[in-house]
C-alpha positions in Angstrom: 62.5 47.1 20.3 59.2 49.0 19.8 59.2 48.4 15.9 60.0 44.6 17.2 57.1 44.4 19.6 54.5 45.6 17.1 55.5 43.3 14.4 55.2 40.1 17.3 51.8 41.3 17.7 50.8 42.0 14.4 52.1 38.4 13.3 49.8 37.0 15.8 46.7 39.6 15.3 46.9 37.3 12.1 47.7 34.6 13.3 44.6 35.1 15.7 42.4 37.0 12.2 43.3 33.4 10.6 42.1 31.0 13.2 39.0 32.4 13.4 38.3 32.3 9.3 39.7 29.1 9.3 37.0 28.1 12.5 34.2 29.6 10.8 33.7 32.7 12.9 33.6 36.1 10.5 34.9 34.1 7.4 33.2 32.5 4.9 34.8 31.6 1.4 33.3 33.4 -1.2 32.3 31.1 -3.5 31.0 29.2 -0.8 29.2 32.5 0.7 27.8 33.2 -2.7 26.4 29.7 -2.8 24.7 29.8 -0.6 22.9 32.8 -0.4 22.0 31.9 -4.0 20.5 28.4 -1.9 18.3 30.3 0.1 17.3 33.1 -2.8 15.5 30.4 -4.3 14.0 28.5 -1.3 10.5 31.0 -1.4 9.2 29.5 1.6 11.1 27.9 4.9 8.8 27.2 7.6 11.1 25.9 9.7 13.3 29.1 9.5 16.1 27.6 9.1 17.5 29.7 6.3 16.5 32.6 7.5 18.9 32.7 10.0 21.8 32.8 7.5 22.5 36.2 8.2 25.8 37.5 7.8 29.3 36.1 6.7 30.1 33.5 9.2 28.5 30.7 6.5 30.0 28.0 9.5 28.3 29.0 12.4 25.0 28.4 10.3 21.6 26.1 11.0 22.6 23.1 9.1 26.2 23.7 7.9 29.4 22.1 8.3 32.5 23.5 7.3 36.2 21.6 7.6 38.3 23.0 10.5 41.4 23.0 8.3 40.3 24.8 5.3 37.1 26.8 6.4 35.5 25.3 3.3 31.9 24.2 3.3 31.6 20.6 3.4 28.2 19.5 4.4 24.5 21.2 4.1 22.0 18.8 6.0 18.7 20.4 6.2 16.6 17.6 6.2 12.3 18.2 6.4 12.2 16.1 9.1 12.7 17.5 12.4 12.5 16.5 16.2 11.0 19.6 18.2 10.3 18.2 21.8 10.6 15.1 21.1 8.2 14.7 18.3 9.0 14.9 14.7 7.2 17.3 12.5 7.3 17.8 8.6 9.5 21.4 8.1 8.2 22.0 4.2 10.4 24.5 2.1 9.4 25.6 -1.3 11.6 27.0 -3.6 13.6 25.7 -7.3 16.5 23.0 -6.7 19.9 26.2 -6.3 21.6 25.6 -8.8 24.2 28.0 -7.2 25.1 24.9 -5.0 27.6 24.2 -8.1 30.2 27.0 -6.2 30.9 25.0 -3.7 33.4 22.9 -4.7 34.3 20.7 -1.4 30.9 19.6 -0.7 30.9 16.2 0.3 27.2 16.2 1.9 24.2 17.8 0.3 20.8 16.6 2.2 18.2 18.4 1.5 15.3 15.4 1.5 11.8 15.3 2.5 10.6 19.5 2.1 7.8 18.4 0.1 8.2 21.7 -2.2 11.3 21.7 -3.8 11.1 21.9 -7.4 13.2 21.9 -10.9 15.7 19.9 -12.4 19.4 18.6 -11.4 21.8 20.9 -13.1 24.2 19.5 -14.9 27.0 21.5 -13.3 26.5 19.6 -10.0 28.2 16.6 -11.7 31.2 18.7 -13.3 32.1 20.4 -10.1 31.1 18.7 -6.9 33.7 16.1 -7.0 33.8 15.6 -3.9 30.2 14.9 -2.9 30.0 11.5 -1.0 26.2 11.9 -0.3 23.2 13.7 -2.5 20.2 13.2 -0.6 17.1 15.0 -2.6 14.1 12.5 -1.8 11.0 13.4 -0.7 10.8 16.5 -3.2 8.8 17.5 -6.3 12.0 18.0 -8.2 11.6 17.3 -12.3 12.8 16.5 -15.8 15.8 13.4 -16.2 19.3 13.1 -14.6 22.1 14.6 -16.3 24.8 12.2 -17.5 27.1 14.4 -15.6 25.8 12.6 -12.0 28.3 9.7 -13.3 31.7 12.2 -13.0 30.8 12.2 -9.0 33.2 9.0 -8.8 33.4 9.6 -4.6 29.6 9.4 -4.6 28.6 6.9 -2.1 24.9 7.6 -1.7 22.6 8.9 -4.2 19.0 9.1 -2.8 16.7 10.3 -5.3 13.0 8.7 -4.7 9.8 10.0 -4.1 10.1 12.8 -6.7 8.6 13.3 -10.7 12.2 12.7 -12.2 11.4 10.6 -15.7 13.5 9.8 -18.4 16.1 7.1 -18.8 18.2 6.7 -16.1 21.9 7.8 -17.4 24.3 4.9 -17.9 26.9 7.1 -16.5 25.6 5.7 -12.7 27.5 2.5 -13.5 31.1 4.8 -13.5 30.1 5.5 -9.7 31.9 2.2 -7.8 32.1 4.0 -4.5 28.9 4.0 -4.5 26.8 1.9 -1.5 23.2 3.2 -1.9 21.1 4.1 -5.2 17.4 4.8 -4.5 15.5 6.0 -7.5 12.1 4.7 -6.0 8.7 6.6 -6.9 9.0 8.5 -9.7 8.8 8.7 -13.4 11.5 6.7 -14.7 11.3 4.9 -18.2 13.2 3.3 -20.1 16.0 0.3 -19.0 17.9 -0.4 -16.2 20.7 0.0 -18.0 23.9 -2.7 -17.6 26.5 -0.3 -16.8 25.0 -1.0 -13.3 26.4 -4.3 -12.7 29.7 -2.9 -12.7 28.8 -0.9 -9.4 30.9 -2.8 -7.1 30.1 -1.4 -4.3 26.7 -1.3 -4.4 24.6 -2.6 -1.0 21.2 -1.2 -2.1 19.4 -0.7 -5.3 15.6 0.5 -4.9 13.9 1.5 -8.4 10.4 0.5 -7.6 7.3 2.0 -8.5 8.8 3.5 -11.8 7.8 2.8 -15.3 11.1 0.4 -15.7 10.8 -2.0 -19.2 13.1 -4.2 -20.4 14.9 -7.2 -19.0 16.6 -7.4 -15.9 20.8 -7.1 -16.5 21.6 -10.7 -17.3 24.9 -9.7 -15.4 23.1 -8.5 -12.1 25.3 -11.6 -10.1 28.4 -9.6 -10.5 27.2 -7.1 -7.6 28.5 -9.5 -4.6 28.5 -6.7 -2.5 24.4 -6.1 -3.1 21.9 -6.5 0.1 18.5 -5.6 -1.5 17.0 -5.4 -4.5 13.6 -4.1 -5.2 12.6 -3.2 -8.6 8.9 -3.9 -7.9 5.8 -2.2 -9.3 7.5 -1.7 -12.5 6.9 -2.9 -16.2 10.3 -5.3 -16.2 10.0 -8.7 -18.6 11.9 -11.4 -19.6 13.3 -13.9 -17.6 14.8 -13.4 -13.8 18.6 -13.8 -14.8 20.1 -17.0 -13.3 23.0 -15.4 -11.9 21.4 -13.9 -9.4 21.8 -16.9 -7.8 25.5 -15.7 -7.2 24.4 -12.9 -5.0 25.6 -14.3 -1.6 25.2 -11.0 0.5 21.6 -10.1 -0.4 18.8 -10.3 1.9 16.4 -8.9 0.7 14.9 -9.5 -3.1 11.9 -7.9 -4.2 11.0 -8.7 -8.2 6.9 -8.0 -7.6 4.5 -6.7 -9.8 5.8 -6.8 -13.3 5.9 -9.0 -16.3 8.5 -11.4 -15.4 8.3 -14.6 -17.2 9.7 -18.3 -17.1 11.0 -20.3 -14.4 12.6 -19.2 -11.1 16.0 -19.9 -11.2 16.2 -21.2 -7.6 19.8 -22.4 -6.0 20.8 -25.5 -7.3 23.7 -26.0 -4.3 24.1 -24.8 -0.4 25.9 -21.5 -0.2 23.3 -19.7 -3.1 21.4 -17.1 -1.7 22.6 -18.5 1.3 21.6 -14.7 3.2 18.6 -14.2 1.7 15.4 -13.4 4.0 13.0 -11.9 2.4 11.4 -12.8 -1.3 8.9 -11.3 -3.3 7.8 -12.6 -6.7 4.1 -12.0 -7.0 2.3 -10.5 -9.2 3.9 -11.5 -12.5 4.0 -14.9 -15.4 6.1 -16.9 -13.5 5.7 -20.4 -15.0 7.5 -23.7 -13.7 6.9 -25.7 -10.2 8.5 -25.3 -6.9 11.8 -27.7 -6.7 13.2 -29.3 -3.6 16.0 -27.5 -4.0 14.0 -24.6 -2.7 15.6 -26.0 0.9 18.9 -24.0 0.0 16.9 -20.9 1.1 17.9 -21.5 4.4 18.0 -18.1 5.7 14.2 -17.6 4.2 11.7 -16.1 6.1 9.3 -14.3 3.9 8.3 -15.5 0.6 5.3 -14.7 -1.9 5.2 -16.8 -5.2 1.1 -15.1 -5.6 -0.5 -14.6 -8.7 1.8 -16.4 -11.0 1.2 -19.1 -12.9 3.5 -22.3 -11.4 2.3 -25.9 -11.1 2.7 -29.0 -9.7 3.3 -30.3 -5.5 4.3 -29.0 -2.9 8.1 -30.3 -2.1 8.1 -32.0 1.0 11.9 -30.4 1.9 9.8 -27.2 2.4 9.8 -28.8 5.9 13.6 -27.9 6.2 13.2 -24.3 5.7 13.4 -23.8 9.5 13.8 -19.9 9.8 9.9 -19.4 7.8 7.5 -17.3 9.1 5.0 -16.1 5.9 4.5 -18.6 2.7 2.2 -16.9 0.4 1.2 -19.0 -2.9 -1.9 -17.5 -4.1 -3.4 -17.3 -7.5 -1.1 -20.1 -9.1 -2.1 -23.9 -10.0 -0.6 -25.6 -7.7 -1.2 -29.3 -7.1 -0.8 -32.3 -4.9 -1.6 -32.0 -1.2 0.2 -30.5 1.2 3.1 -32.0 2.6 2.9 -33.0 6.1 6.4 -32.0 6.6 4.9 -28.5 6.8 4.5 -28.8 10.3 7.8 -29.0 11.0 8.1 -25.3 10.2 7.9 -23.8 14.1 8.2 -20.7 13.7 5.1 -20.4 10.4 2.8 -17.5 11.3 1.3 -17.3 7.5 0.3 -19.8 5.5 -2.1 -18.5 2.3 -2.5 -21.5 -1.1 -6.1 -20.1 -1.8 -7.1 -20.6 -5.5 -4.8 -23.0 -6.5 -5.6 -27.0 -7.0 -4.7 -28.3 -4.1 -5.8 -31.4 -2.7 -7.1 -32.8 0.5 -6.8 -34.2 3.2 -5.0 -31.8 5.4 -2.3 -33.5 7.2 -3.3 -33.6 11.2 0.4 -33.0 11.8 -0.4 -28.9 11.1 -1.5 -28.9 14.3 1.5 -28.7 15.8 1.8 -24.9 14.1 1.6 -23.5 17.4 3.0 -19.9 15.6 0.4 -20.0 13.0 -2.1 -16.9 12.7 -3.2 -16.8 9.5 -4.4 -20.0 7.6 -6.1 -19.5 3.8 -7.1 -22.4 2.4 -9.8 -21.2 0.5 -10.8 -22.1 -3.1 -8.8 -25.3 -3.6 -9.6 -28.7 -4.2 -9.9 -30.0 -0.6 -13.2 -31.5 -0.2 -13.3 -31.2 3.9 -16.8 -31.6 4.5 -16.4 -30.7 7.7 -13.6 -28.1 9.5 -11.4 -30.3 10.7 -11.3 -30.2 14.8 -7.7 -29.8 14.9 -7.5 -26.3 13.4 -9.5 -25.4 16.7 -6.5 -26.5 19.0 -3.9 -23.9 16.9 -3.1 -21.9 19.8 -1.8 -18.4 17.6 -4.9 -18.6 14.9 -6.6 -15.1 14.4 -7.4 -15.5 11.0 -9.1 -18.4 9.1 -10.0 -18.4 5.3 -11.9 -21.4 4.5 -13.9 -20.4 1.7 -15.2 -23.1 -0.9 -13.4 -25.8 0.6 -16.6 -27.9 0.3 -17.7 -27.9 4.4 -21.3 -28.9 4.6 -23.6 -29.1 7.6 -23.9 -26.5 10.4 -21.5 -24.8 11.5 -19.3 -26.5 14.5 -19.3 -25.6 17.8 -16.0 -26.5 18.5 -15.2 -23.3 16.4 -16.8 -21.4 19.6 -13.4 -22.1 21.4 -11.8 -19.5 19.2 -14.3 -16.8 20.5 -10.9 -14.9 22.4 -8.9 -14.8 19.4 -10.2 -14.6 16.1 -10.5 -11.8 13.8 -11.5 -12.4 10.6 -13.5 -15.6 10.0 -14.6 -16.7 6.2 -16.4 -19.7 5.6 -18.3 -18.0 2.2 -19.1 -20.4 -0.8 -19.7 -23.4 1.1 -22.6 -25.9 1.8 -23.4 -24.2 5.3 -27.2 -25.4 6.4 -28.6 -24.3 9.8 -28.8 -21.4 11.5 -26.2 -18.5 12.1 -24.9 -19.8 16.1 -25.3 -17.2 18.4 -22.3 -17.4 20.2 -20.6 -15.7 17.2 -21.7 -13.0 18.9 -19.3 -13.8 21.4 -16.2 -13.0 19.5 -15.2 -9.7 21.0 -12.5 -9.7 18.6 -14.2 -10.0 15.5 -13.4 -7.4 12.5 -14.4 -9.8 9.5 -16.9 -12.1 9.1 -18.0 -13.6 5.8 -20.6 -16.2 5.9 -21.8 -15.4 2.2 -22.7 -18.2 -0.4 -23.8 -20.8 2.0 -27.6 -22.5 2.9 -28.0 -20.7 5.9 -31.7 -19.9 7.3 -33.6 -18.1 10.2 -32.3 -14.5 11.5 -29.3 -12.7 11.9 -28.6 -13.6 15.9 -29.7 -10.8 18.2 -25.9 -11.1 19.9 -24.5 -9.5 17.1 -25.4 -6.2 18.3 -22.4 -7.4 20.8 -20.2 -7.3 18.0 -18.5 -4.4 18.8 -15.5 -3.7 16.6 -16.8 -5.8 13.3 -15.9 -3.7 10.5 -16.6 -6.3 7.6 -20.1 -8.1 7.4 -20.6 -10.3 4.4 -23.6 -12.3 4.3 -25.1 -12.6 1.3 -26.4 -15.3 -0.9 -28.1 -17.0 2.1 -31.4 -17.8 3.2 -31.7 -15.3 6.1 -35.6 -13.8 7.4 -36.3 -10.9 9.4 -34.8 -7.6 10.1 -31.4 -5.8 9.6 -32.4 -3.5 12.4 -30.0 -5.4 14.9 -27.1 -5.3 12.3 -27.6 -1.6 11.4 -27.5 -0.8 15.3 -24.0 -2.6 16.2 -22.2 -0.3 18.7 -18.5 0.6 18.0 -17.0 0.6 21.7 -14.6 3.3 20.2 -17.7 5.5 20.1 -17.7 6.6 16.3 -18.2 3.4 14.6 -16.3 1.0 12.6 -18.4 -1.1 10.4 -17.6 -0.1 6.9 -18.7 -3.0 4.4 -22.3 -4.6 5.1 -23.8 -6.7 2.4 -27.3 -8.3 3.3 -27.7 -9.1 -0.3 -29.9 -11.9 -1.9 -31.6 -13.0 1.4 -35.3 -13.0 2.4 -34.9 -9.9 4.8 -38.1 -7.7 5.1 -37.9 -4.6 7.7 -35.0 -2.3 9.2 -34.7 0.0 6.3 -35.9 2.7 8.7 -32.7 2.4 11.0 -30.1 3.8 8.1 -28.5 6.4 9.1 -29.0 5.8 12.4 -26.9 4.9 15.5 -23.2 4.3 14.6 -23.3 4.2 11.0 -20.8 7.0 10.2 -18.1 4.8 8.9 -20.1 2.5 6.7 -18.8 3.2 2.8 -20.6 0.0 1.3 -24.3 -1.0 1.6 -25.8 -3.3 -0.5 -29.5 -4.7 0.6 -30.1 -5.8 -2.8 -32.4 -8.9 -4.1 -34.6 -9.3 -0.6 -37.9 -8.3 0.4 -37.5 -5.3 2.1 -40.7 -2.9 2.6 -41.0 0.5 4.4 -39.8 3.9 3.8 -36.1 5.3 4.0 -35.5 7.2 6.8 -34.1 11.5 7.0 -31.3 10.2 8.9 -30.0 7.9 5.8 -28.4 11.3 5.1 -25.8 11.2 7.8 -24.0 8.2 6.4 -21.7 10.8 5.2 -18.8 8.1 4.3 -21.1 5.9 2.0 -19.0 5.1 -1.7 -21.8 2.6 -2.5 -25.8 2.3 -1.6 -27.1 -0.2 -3.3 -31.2 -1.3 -2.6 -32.7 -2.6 -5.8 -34.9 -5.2 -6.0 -36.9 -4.8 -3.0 -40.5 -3.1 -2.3 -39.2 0.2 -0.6 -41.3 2.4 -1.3 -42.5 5.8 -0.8 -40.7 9.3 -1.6 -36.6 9.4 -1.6 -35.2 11.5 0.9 -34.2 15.1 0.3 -31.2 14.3 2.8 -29.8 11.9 0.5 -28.2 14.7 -1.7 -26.2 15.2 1.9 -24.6 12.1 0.9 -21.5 13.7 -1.5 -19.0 10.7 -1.2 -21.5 8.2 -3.2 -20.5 6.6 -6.2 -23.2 4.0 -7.1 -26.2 4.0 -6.1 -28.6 1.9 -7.5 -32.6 2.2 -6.6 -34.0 0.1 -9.4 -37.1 -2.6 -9.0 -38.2 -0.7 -6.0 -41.6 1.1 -5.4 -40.4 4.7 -5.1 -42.8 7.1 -5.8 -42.6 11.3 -6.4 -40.0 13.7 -7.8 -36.4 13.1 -7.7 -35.4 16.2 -5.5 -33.6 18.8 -6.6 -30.5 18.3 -4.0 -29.6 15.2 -5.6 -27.9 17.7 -8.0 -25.3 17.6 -4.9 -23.8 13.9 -5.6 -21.2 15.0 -8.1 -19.5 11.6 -7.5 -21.6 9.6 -8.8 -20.3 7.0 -11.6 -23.4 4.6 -11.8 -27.0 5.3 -11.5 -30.2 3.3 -11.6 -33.9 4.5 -11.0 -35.3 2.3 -13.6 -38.8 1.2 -12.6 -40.3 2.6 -10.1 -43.2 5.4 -9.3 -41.0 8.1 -10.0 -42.6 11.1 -11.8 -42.0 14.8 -12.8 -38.8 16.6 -13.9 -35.4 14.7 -14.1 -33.4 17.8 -12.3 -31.7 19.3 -14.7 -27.5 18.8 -14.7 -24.6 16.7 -13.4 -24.7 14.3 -12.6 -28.0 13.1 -14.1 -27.2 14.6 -17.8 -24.3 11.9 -17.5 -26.2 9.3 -17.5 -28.1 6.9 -20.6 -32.3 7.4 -20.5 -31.8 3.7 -19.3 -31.2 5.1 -15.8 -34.9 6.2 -15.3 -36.6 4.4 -17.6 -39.8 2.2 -16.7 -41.1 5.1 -14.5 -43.9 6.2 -16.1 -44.4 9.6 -15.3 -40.9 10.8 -14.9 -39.7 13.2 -18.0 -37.0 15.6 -19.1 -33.3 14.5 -20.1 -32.0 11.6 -21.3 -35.7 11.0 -21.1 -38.3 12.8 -23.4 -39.3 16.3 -22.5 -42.0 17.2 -20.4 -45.2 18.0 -21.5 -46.1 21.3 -21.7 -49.9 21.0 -20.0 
């Protein structure tokens, strides 16, 4: 009875020894034990110290690992970089070489270990020969190298292969199209070249394909119509030619389409019939050779709610069925030649909140029924045919507008006060290349709102209004080619009401301006990374504190009567790229600190007063004798040397 007894509780000290292995607690399998310790042998840095809690044998009780209750085998490592501590997410970089040791662990069906930042090397090829059954690789958001291995397409249970955001290049392997299970394949950001190849039309389970910004050739599968389960497509920023396929028309699930910035040719095969592309929201064609007009049929994109068509090279009207495409928000047709006016049906679109034609041929008038836009915030019109002559009073009654483009559409006269009704909404106002006569109105100064304003290319006279110092978030300032007198001081002394300034583009350019140069540098200038003062009559000296525009890319006075030495604080100025000083009267050496502007890509001194030694170095030495030349006493290279007496 004894013997009896010990052998019942033997059988369950086993029994007891076997749950707990097969729950994780003491046991781990050894191949899975050894693969990972090999993991975190070659992860050199873990900031989040995660892996450095792997300490002993119970792999399943780990940070980040999953094991199956029935077998005790390892089936998941999520270690993602992104974590939530408190509430807020931080970045937890690891450094280290992709483990290839992960091979050993042969029931693996989720490998995340996305967004460390560090992680480097290449795929082995033995994750495809052993992990069969991995359902998600997640390895985006990396610095991992070199091509894919062909092996990737003997995962047949893969469902999600996230790979973007990393320097992979080469082709991508054919094999992918053996993969039907799989739902998601994101290659985006990296260094892929080659095809697409058509093995990837066969992936019939395929939701989401992202391979933009690559270095993708080649035409796009002629077969891509065949994925019917397929709900985006982006293969954007890429160096794809050739036609668009028509049967992508037979792609009824896919919402979103984005075909941008490649060499895509011909016409777009729009849907001939309801039902094509019936689902599709969102549409991006810019940026290639798109040839061909826009078709009525266009209506068939019922579901359509962003489009772009920019930069291409399509013709002819406007179809007036553009009016059925009730769910639009943003039209963008940019950069094309499109004709015709536009079709007063537009206004039937309720819910349009951009509308951009600019530089296309489009005709006037504008229908009076866009007024009934009550959505609308963005209108560009600019640079077409139109002919307006005056803005017409009903864009004043759009109730949404914030910004208005008007730019060589032909207004003459002053500017119109009904446009001071706006003064609570808009933000960026452009009314450059017109025939604008009169002076600048003063309750512009009003527009508390105002980031943008671009009066450049008109007639206008008289000074810059004195409320502009009201302006108090204007970061864009554009008046040049005008007729404007007096002083920039009231421009260069706008008040940020953030306290550390905003204005970062001012160009004054080709006026009759005369004083103010004195106040660069001061005030609230900090943020200001263009200046160009160019072509007016400006007089005086620059000003020590010109060296605490600290952000300035571009400084560009020539053609003035400045005069005076240059500032030794303007070597401060290390972010400066151009600066040009010719046609000025500057007189003395250049100073030595200027040796400090490293970044500087183009240089003018040409005449002036200057005189002495051309400091010796970069970034002068970089620069042709044309630079400094027509100042009379300045020597030393590119110039001749200086005299010796």
């Amino acid at each position: 009875m004894a013997f009896q007894a010990l052998g019942v509780l033997a059988t369950a000290f086993l029994l007891l020894l076997s749950c707990e292995r097969i729950n994780g607690g003491s046991f781990c399998n050894p191949a899975d034990l050894k693969g990972l310790l090999g993991m975190k042998a070659e992860i050199h840095s873990d900031y989040s110290g995660r892996t450095e809690k792997w300490l002993g044998q119970g792999c399943c009780e780990w940070e980040g690992i999953s094991c199956n209750n029935e077998t005790g085998r390892v089936v998941e490592i999520n270690l993602p970089g992104l974590y939530t501590s408190g509430g807020a997410p931080f970045q937890a970089r690891m450094d280290g070489l992709f483990p290839e040791s992960v091979a050993l662990l042969a029931s693996l069906e989720v490998l995340d270990i996305s967004g460390q930042g560090g992680l480097t090397g290449q795929i082995p090829s033995a994750i495809g020969f052993r992990l069969h059954n991995l359902r998600i690789l997640r390895l985006s958001g990396n610095s991992f190298s070199g091509s894919l291995p062909e092996s990737l397409g003997k995962m047949t249970k893969l469902e999600e292969l996230d790979l973007y955001e990393n320097n992979f290049s080469g082709f991508l392997p054919p094999s992918l199209g053996s993969l039907t299970s799989l739902r998601i394949l994101d290659c985006h950001s990296n260094n892929f070249s080659g095809i697409i190849p058509d093995s990837f039309t066969e992936l019939s389970s395929l939701e989401i394909l992202r391979l933009y910004d690559n270095s993708l050739s080649g035409n796009i599968p002629a077969a891509i119509g065949n994925l019917q389960a397929l709900k985006q497509l982006d293969l954007s920023s890429n160096s794809l030619s050739g036609k668009i396929p028509g049967s992508i028309t037979n792609l009824t699930s896919i919402s979103v389409m984005y075909l941008d910035d490649n060499h895509l040719e011909g016409d777009i095969p729009f849907p001939s019939k309801s039902g094509e592309l019936s689902s599709l929201g969102f549409l991006r064609l810019q940026d290639n050779r798109l040839t061909g007009g826009i078709p009525p049929s266009i209506a068939y994109l019922s579901s359509l709610q962003r489009v772009s068509f920019s930069n291409n090279q399509l013709q002819g009207p406007l179809p007036a069925t553009i009016g059925d495409m009730q769910s639009l928000t943003e039209l963008y047709l940019d950069g094309n030649q499109l004709s015709g006016h536009i079709p007063s049906s537009i206004a039937n679109l309720s819910h349009l909140q951009v509308l951009s034609v600019t530089q296309n041929q489009i005709l006037g008038p504008l229908p009076q029924e866009m007024v009934s836009l009550e959505n609308l915030k963005i209108l560009n019109l600019s640079f077409n045919r139109f002919n307006l002559s005056v803005i017409p009073e009903w864009i004043e009654k759009l109730p949404s507008l914030t910004h208005l483009y008007l730019g060589g559409c032909g207004i003459q006269g002053k500017i119109p006060d009904y446009l001071q009704s706006k003064h609570t909404k808009l933000i960026e106002l452009d009314l450059s290349s017109n025939h604008l006569t009169g002076r600048i109105p003063e309750w512009l100064g009003s527009f508390d709102q105002l980031y943008l304003l671009n009066l450049s290319a008109n007639n206008l006279v008289h000074k810059v209004p004195s409320t502009f110092s009201r302006l108090e978030i204007m970061g864009v300032l554009d008046l040049h080619s005008n007729k404007l007198t007096g002083s920039i001081e009231q421009i260069l002394q706008m008040k940020s009401r953030f306290g550390d300034g905003i204005l970062t583009y001012i160009d004054l350019s080709d006026n009759m301006f005369s004083t103010g140069v004195e106040q660069l540098g001061k005030g609230e200038q900090q943020s200001i990374k263009h200046i160009n003062l160019s072509r007016n009559i400006l007089q005086g000296r620059l000003p020590t504190s010109i060296g605490e525009l600290k952000s300035l890319n571009k400084l560009d006075l020539s053609y003035n009567k400045i005069g005076y030495n240059l500032p030794v604080s303007m070597g401060n100025i290390t972010t400066l790229e151009t600066l040009n000083l010719q046609e000025n009267q500057f007189q003395g050496t250049i100073p030595e600190e200027f040796l400090q502007l490293r970044n500087l890509k183009d240089l003018n001194m040409s005449n002036n007063h200057l005189e002495g030694k051309i400091p010796s170095g970069k970034p002068f030495s970089d620069f042709p004798s044309s630079a400094f030349s027509g100042n009379k006493h300045l020597c030393g290279f590119p110039l001749p040397p200086c005299s010796l007496s």
